[in-house]
LUMGUVO-907170 format. One record per atom (N, C-alpha, C): residue in one letter; chain; atom name; x, y, z. Coordinates in Angstrom, 3 decimals. Layout:
<atoms>
rest=A	kette=A	atom=CA	east=X	north=Y	up=Z
...
</atoms>
This chain:
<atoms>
rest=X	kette=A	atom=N	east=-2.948	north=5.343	up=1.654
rest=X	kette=A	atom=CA	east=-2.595	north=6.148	up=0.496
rest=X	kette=A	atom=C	east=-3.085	north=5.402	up=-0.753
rest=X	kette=A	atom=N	east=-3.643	north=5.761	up=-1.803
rest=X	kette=A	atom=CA	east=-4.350	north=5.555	up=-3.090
rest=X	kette=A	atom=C	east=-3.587	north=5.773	up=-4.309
rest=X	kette=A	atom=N	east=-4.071	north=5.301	up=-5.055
rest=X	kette=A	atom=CA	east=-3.337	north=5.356	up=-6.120
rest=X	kette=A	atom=C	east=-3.402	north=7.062	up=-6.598
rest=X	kette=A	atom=N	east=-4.503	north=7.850	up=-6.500
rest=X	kette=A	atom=CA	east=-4.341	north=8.974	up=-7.444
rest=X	kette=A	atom=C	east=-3.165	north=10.052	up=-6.434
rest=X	kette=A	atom=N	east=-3.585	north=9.510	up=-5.073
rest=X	kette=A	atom=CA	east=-2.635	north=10.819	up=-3.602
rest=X	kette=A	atom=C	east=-1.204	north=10.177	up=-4.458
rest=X	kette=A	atom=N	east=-0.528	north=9.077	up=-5.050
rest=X	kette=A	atom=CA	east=0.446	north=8.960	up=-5.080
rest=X	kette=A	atom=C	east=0.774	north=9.598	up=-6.425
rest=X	kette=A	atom=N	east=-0.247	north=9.363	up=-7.475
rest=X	kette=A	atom=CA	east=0.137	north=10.170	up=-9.209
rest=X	kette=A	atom=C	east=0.500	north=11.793	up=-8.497
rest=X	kette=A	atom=N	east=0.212	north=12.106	up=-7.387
rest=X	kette=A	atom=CA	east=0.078	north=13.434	up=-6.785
rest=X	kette=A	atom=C	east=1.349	north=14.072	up=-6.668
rest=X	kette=A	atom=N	east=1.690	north=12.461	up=-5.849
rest=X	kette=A	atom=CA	east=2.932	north=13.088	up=-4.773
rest=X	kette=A	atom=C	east=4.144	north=13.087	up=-6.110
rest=X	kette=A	atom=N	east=4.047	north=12.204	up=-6.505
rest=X	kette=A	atom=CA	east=5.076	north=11.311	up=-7.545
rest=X	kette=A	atom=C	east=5.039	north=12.187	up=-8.570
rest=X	kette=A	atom=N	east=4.434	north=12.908	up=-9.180
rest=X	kette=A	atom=CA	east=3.890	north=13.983	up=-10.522
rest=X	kette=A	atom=C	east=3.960	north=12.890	up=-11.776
rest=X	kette=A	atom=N	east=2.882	north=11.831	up=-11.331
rest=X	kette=A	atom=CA	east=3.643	north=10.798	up=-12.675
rest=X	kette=A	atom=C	east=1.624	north=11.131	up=-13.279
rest=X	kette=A	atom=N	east=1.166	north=11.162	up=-14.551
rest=X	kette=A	atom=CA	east=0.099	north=11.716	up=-14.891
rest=X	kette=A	atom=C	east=-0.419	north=9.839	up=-15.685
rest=X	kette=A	atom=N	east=-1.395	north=9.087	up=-15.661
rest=X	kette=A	atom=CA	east=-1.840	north=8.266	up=-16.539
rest=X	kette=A	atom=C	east=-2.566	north=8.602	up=-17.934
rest=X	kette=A	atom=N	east=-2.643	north=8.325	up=-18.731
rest=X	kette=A	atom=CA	east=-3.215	north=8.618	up=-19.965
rest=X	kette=A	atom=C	east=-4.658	north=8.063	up=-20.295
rest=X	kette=A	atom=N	east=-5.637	north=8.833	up=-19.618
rest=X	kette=A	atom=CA	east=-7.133	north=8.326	up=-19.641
rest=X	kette=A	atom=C	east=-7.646	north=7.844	up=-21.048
rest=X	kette=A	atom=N	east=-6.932	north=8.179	up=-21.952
rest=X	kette=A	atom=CA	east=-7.928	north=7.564	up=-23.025
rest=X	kette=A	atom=C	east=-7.208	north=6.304	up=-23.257
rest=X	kette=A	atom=N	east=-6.237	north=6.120	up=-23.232
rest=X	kette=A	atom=CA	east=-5.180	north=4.468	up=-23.246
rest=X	kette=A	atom=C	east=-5.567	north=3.504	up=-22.282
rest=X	kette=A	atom=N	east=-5.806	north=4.611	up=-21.076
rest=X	kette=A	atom=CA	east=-5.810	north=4.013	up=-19.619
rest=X	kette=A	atom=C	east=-4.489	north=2.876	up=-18.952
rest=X	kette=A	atom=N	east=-3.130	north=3.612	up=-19.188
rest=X	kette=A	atom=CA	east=-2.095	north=2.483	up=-19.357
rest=X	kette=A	atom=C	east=-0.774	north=3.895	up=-18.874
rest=X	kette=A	atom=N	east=-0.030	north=3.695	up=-18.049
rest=X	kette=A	atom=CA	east=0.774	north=4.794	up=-18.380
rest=X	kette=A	atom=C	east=2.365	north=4.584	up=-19.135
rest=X	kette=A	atom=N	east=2.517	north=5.879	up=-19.542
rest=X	kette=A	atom=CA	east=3.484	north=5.559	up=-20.710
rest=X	kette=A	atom=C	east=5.296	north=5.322	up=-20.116
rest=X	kette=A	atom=N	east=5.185	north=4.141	up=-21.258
rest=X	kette=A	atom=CA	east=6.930	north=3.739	up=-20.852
rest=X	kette=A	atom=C	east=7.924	north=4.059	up=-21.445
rest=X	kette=A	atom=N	east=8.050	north=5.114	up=-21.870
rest=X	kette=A	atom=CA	east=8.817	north=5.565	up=-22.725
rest=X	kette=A	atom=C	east=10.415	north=5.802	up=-22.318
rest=X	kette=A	atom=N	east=10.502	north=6.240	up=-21.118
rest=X	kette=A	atom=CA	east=12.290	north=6.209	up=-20.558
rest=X	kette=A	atom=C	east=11.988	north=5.279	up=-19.511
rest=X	kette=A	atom=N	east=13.381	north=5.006	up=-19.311
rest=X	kette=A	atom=CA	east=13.992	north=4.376	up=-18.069
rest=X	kette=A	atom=C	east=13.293	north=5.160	up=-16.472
rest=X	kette=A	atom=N	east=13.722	north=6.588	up=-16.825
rest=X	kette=A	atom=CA	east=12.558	north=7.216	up=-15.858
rest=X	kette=A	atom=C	east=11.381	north=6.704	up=-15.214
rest=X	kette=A	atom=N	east=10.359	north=6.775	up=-15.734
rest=X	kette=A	atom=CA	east=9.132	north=6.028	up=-15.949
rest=X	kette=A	atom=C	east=8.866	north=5.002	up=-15.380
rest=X	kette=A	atom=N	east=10.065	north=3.831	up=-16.195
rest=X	kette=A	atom=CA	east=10.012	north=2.518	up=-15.403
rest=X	kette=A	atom=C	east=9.809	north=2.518	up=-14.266
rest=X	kette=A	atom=N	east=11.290	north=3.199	up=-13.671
rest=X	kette=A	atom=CA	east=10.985	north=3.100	up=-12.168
rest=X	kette=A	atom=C	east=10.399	north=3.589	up=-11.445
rest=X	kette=A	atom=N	east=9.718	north=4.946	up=-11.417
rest=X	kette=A	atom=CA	east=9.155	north=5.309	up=-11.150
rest=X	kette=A	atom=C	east=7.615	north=4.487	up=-10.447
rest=X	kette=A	atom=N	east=7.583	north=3.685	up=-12.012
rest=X	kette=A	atom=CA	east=5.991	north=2.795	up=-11.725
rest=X	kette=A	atom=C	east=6.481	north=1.710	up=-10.589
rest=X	kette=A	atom=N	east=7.625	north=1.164	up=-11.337
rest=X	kette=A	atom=CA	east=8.334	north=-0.115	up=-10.136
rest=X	kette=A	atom=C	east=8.598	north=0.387	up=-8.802
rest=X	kette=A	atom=N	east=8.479	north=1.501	up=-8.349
rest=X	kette=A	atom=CA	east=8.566	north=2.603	up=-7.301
rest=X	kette=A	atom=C	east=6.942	north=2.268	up=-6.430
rest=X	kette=A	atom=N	east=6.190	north=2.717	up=-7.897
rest=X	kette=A	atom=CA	east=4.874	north=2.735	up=-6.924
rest=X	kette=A	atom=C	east=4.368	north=1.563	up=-6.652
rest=X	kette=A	atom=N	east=4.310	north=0.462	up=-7.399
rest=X	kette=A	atom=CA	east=4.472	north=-0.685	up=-6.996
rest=X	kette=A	atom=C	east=4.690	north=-1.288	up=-5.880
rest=X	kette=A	atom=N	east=5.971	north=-1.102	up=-5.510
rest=X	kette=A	atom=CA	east=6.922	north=-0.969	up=-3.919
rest=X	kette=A	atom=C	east=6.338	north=-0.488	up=-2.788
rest=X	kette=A	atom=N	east=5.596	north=0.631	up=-3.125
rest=X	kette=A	atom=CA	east=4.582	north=1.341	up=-1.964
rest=X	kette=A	atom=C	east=3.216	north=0.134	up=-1.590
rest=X	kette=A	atom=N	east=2.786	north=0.210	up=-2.555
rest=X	kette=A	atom=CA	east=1.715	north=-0.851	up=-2.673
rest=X	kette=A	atom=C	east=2.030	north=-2.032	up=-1.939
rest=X	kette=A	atom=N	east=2.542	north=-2.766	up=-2.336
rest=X	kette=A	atom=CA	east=3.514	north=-3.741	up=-1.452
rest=X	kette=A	atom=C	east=3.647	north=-3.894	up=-0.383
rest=X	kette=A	atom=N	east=4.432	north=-2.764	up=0.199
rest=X	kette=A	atom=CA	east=4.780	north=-2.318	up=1.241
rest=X	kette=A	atom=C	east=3.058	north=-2.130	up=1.978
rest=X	kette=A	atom=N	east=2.719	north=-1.119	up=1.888
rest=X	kette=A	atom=CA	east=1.231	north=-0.781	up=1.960
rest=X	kette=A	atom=C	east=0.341	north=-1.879	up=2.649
rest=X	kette=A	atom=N	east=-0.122	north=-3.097	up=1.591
rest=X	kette=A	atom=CA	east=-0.558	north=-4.045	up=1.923
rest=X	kette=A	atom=C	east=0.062	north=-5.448	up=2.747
rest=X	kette=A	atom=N	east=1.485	north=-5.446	up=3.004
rest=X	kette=A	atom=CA	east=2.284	north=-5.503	up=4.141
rest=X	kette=A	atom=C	east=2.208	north=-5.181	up=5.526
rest=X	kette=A	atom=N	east=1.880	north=-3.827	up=5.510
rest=X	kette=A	atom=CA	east=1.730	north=-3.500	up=7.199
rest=X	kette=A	atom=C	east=0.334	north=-3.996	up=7.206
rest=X	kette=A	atom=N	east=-0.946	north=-3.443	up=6.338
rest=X	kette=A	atom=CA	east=-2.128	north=-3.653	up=6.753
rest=X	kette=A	atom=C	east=-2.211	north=-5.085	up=7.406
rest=X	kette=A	atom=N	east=-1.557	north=-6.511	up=6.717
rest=X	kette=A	atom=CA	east=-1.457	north=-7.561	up=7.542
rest=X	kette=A	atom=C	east=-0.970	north=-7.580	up=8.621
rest=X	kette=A	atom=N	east=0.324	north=-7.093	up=8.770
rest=X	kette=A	atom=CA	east=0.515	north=-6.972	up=9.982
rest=X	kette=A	atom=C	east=0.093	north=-6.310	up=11.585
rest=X	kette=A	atom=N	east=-0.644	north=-5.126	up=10.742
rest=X	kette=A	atom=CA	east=-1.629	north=-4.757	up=11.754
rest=X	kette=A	atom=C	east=-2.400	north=-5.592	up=12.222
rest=X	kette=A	atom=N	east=-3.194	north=-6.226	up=10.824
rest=X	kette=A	atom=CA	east=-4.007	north=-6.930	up=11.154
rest=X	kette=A	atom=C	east=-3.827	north=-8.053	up=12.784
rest=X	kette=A	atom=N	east=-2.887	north=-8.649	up=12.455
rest=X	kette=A	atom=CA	east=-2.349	north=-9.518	up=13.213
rest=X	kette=A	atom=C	east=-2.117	north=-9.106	up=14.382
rest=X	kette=A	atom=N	east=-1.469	north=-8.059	up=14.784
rest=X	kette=A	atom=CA	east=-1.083	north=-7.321	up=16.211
rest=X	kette=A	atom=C	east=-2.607	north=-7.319	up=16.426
rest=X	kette=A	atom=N	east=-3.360	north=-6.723	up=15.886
rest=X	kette=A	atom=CA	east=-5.288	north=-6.818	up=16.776
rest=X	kette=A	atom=C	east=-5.510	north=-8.373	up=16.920
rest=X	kette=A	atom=N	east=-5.663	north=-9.034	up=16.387
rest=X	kette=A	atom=CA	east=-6.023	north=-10.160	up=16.193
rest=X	kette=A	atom=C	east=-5.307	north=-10.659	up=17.815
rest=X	kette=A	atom=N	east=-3.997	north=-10.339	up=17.567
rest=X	kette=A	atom=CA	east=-2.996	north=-11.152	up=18.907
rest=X	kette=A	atom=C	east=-3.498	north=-10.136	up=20.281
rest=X	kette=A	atom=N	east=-3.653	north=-9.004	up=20.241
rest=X	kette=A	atom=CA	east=-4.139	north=-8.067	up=21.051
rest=X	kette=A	atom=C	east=-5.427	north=-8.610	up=21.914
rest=X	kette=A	atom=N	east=-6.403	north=-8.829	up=20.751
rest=X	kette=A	atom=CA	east=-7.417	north=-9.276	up=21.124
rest=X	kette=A	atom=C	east=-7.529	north=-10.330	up=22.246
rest=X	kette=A	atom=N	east=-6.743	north=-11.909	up=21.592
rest=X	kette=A	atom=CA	east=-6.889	north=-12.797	up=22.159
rest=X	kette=A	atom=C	east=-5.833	north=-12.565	up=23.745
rest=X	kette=A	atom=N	east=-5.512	north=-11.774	up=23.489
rest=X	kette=A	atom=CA	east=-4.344	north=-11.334	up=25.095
rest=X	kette=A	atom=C	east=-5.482	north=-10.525	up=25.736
rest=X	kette=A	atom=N	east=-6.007	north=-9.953	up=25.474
rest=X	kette=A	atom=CA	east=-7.187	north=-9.213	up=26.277
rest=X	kette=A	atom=C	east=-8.875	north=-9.929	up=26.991
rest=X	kette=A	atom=N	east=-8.693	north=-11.111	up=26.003
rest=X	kette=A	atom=CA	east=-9.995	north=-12.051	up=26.299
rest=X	kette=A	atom=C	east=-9.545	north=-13.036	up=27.243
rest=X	kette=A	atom=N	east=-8.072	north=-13.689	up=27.492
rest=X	kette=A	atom=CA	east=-7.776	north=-14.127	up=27.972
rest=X	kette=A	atom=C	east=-7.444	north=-13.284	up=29.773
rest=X	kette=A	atom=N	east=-6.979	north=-11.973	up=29.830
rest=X	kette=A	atom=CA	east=-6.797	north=-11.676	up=30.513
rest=X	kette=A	atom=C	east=-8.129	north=-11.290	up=31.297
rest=X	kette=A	atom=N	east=-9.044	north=-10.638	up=30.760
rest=X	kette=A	atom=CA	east=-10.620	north=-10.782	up=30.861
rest=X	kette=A	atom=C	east=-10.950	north=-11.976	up=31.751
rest=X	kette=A	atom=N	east=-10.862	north=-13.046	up=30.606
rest=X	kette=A	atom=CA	east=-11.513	north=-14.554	up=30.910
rest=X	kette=A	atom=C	east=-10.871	north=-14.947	up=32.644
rest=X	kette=A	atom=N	east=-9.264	north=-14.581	up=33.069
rest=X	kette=A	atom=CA	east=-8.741	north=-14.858	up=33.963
rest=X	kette=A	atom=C	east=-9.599	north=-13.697	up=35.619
rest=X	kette=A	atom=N	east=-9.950	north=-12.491	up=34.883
rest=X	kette=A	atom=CA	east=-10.546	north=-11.856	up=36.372
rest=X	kette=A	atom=C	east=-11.502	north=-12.177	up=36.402
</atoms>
């Protein structure tokens, strides 16, 4: 998921000529501290995926290497 699928989901709009989005309520805040969280999260599993292949792998070369 990308940043614009989330301005999508979220209905939060950036201000192209500022290029900054606006903080004007408490709303807002969290909202961004929201998407943030996704992101986070986001690039969280991708490591951890990462890692399950990585461990996958070497369980499969080994089991390979053994027949």
């Amino acid at each position: 998921m990308n940043e614009q699928q989330l301005n999508e989901i979220l209905g939060t709009i950036c201000e192209p000529i500022k290029n900054r989005y606006p903080l004007s309520s408490r709303f807002q805040v969290a909202e961004i501290q929201r998407m943030t969280r996704i992101f986070h999260i986001n690039e969280e599993q991708k490591n951890k995926h990462k890692m399950f292949a990585i461990k996958n792998l070497a369980t499969m070369k080994v089991v390979y290497s053994n027949n």
